[in-house]
TORTOR-624790 format. One record per residue (C-alpha): residue number from 1; x negated, y, z negated. Coordinates in nm, 4 decimals. Layout:
 resi        x        y        z
  NUM        X        Y        Z
...
This chain:
 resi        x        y        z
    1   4.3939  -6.3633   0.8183
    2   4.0549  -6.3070   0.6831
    3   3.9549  -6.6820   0.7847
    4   4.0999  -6.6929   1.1335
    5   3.8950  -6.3878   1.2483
    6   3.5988  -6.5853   1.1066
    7   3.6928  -6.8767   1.2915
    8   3.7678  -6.6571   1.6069
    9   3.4100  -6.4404   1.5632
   10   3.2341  -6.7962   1.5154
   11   3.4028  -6.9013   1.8765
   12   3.2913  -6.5387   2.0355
   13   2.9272  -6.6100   1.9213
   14   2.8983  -6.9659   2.0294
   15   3.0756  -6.9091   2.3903
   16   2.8881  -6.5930   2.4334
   17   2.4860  -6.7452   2.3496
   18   2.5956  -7.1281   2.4694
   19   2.3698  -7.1476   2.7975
   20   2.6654  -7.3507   3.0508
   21   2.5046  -7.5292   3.3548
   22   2.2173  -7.3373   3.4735
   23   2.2526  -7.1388   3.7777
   24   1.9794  -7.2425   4.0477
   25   1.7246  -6.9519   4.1208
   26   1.8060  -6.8175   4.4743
   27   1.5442  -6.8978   4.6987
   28   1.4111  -6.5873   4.8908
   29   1.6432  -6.4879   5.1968
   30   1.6114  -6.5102   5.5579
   31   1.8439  -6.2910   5.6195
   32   1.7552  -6.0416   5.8946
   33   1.8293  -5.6414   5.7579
   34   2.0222  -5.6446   6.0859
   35   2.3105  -5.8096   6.2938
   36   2.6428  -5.9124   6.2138
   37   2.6130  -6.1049   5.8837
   38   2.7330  -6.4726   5.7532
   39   3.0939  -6.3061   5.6534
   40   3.3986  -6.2247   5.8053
   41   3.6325  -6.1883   5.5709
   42   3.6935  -6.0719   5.2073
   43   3.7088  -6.3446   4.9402
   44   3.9504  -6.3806   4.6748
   45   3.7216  -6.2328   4.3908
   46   3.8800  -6.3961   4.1354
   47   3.8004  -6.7555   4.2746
   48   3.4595  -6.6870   4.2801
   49   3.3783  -6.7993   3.9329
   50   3.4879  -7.1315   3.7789
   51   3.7554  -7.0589   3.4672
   52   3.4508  -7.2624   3.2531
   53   3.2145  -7.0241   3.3847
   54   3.4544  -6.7116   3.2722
   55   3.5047  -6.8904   2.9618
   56   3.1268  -6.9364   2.8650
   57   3.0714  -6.5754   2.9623
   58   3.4157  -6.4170   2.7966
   59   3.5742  -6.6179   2.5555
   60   3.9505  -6.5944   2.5375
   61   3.9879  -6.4329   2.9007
   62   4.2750  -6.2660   3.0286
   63   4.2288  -6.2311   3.4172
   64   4.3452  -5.9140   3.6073
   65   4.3694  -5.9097   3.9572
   66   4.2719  -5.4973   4.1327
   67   4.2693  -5.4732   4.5236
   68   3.8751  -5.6347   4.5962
   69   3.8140  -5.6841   4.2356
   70   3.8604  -5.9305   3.9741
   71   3.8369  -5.8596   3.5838
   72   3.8717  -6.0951   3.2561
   73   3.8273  -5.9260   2.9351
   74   3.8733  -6.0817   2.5954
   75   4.1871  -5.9535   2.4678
   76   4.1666  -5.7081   2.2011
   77   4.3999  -5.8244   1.9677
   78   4.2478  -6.1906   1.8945
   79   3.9018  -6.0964   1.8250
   80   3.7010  -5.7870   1.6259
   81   3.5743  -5.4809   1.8248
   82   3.2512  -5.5872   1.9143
   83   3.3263  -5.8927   2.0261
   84   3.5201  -5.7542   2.3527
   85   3.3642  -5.8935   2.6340
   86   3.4298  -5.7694   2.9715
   87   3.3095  -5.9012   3.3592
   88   3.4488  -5.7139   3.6397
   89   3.3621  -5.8679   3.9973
   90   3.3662  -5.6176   4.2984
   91   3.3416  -5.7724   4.6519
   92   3.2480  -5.4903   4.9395
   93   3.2317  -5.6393   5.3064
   94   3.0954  -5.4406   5.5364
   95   3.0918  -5.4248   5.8990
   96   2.7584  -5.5639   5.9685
   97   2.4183  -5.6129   5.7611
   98   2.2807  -5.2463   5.7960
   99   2.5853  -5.1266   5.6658
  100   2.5682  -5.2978   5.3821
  101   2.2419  -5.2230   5.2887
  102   2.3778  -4.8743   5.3705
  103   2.6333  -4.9208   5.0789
  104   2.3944  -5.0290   4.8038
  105   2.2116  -4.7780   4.8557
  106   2.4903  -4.4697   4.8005
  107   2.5803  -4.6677   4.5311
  108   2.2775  -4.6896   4.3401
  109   2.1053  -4.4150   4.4680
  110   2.3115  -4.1034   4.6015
  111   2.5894  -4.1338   4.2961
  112   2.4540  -3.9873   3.9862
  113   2.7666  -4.1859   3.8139
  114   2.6142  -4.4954   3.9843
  115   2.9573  -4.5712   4.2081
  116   3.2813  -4.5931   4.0788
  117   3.1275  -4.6984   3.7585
  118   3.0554  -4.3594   3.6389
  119   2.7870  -4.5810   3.3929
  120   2.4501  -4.3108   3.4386
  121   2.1020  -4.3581   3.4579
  122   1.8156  -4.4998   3.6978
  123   1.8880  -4.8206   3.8640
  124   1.5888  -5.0946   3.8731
  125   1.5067  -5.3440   4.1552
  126   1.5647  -5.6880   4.0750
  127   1.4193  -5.9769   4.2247
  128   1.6069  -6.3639   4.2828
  129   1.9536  -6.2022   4.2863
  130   2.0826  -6.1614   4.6758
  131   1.8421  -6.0299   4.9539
  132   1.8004  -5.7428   4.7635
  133   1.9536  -5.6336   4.4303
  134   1.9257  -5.3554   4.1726
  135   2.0566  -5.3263   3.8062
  136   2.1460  -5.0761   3.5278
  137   2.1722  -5.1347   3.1323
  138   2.3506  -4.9069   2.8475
  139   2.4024  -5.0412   2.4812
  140   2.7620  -5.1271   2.5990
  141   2.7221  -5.3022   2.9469
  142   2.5145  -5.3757   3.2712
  143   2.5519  -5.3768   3.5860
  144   2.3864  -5.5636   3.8908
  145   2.4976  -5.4544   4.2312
  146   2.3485  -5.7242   4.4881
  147   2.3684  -5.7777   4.8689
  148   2.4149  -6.1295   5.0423
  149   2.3803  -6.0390   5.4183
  150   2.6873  -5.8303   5.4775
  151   2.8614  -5.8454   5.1674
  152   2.7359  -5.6579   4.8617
  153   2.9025  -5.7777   4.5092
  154   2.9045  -5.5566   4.2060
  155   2.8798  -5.7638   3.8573
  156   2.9450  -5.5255   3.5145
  157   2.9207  -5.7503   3.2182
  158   2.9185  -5.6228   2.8856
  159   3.0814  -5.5799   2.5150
  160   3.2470  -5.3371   2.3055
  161   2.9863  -5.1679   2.0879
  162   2.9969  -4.8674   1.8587
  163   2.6967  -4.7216   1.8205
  164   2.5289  -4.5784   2.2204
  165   2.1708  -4.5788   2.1013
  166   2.1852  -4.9772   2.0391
  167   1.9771  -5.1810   2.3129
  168   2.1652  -5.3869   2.5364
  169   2.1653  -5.7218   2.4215
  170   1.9494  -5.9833   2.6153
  171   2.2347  -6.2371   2.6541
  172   2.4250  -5.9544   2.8491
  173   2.1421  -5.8979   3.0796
  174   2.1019  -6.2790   3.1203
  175   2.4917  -6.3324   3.1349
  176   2.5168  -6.0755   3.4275
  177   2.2749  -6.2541   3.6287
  178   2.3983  -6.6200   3.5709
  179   2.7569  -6.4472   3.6769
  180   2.6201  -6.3054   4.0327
  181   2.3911  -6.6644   4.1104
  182   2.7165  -6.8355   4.0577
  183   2.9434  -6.5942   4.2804
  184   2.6350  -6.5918   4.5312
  185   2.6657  -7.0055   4.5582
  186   3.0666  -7.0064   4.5647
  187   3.0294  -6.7175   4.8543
  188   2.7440  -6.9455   5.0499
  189   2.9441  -7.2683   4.9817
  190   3.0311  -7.4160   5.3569
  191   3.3985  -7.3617   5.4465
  192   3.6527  -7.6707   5.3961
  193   3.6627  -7.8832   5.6779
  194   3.9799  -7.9079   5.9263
  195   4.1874  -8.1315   6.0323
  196   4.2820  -8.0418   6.4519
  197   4.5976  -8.2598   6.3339
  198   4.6954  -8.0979   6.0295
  199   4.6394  -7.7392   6.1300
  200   4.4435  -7.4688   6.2020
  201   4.3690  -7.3583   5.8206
  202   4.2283  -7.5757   5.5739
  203   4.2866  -7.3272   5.3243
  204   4.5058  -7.0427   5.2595
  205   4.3629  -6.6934   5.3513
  206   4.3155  -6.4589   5.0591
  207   4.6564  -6.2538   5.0765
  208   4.4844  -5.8835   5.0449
  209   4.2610  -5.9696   5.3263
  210   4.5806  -5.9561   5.5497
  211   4.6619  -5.5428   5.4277
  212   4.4508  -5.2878   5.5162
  213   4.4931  -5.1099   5.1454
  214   4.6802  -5.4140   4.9478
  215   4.6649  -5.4698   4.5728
  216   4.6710  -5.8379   4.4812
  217   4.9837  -5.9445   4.3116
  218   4.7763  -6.3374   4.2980
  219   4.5351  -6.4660   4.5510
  220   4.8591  -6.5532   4.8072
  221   5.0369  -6.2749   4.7428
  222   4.9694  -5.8789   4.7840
  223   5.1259  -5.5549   4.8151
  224   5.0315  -5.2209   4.9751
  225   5.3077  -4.9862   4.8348
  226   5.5384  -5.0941   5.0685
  227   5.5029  -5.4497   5.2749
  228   5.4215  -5.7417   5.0570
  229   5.2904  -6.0790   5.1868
  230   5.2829  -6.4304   5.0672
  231   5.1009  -6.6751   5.1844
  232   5.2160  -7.0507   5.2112
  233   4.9267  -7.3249   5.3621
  234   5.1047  -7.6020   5.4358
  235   4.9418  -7.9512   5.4215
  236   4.9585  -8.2863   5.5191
  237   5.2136  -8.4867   5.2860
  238   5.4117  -8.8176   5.2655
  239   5.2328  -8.9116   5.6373
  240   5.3258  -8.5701   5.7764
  241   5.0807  -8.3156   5.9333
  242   5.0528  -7.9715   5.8098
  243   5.2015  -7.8463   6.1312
  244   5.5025  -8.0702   6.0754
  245   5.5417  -7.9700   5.6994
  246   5.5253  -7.5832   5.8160
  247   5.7826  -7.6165   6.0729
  248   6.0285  -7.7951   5.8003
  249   5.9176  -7.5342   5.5536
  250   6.0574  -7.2625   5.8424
  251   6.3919  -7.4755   5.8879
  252   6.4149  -7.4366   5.4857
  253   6.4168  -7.0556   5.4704
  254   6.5624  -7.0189   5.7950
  255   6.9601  -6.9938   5.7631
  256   7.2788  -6.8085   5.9226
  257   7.2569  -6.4837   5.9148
  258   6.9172  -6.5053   6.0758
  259   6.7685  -6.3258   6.4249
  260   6.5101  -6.4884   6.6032
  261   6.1784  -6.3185   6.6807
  262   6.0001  -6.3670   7.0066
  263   5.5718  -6.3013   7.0359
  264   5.4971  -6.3074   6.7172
  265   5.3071  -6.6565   6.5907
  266   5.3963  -6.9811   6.6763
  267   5.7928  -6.9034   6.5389
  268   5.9404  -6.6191   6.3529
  269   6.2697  -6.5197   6.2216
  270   6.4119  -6.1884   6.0578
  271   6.6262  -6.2631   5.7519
  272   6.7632  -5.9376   5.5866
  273   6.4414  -5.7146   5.5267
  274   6.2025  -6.0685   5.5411
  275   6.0021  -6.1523   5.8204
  276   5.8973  -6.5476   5.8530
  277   5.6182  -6.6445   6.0682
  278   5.4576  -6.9760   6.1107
  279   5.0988  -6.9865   6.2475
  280   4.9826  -7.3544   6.2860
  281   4.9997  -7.5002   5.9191
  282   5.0815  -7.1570   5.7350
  283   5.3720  -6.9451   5.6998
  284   5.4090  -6.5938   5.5978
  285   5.6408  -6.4083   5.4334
  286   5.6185  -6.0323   5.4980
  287   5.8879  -5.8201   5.3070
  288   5.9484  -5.4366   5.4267
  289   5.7317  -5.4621   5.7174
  290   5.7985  -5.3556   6.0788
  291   5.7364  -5.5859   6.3690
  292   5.4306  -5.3944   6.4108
  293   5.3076  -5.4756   6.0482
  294   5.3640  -5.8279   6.1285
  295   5.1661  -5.7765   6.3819
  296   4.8790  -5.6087   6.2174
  297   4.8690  -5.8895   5.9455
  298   4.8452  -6.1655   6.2097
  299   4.5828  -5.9908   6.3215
  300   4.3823  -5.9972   6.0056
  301   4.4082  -6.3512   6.0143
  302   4.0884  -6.5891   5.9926
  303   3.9947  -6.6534   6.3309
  304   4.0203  -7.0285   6.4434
């Protein structure tokens, strides 16, 4: 027992201080502190980060999906106690770019518990992280909250530790800002392309996106309490367009009993307490959801 906690410390320390493909220093933002902003919709958080990026940062992660956030932690069992590493991702969209500044600032500022956090102290500005960025560092963690336009992203990276009057360790100030370069480049990475043959999405749309308060069950599936949706993209296969796959995807789950559905997508059907709705090259499955749900989710769709 003795030697496979060695063997699993000597794996925590090498992941933890090995230095994975640099992230590229930011170059300083355009970005007006007005208008609109580059996004308009929420991101999957957890797809943000490569699983070799997780992996360098917290060895042994176990992912956990939470409504806008995304947290791997190394699981308490397989290593000692102060080798528990922990990253939590938070993704905030706001309506436009003043309102995001907006929400840095009450969370960094106007909180005494520094957001929903509760970690206390003074926040510091920090420079080639976002268009603007501030951070905060105990013994046990730190955290970076940065904005990129109308989005701000909250990074807490840190380790189990037992003694609060310790330092924070370098690598988990350094660790923290390699994690929020890398979300910053998957967020400003350019959109797949589409095919006007195969579809109107290239790729599926991140399933909590689609509920107003959903918690992510996966990235294509979420649940508010009551309605769930899934989310199937359809794409091309065996010389077949999206569009053609989706429609025999609909003939698949569509079968007597079944009551058609008129206005809503490109097709829909009510089976049981399960609506089906094809728009273009996806199809959704909403469970426990009115006709006015339905509605409200295709709604919250990406727009074309």
């Amino acid at each position: 027992m003795i030697r496979i906690l060695a063997a699993v410390l000597v794996l925590l320390t090498a992941a933890c201080s090995a230095d994975p493909a640099p992230a590229r220093p930011m170059q300083a933002s355009s970005t007006p502190q007005a208008g609109p902003g580059r996004y308009t919709r929420t991101p999957d958080p957890c797809s943000l980060l490569t699983a070799e990026g997780v992996e360098r940062l917290v060895p042994l992660a176990e992912q956990r999906y939470d409504k806008t956030e995304c947290t791997w932690s190394t699981p308490r069992h397989l290593a000692p106690a102060n080798s528990h590493y922990t990253l939590t991702l938070v993704v905030h969209l706001a309506t436009d770019v003043a309102a995001a500044g907006t929400y840095l600032k009450e969370q960094t500022e106007s909180r005494p518990a520094f957001g929903r956090f509760y970690v206390k102290g003074k926040a510091s500005a920090v420079s080639g992280v976002g268009d603007e960025a501030v951070t905060l560092e105990t013994s046990r963690s730190t955290l970076l909250v940065y904005r990129l336009s109308n989005a701000v992203i909250t990074i807490q990276y840190g380790r189990a530790v037992q003694d609060e009057a310790l330092q924070a360790d370098p690598r988990q100030r350094d660790n923290a800002r390699k994690a929020a370069l890398w979300v910053a480049q998957a967020m400003d990475r350019p959109a797949p392309a589409v095919n006007p043959s195969d579809g109107r999405f290239a790729a599926a749309p991140y399933a909590c996106a689609l509920l107003e308060d959903g918690v992510p069950v996966s990235a294509t599936v979420c649940n508010d309490g009551g309605v769930i949706v899934q989310v199937r993209l359809a794409p091309p296969w065996q010389g077949k367009s999206g569009i053609a796959v989706a429609k025999e995807m609909m003939a698949h789950y569509r079968s007597k009993p079944f009551k058609p559905v008129k206005s809503l997508g490109d097709e829909a059907f009510l089976k049981k307490d399960i609506m089906w709705v094809r728009v273009s090259n996806l199809v959704l499955k909403v469970g426990n959801g009115t006709r006015a749900d339905v509605a409200r989710v295709l709604d919250r769709l990406p727009p074309p």
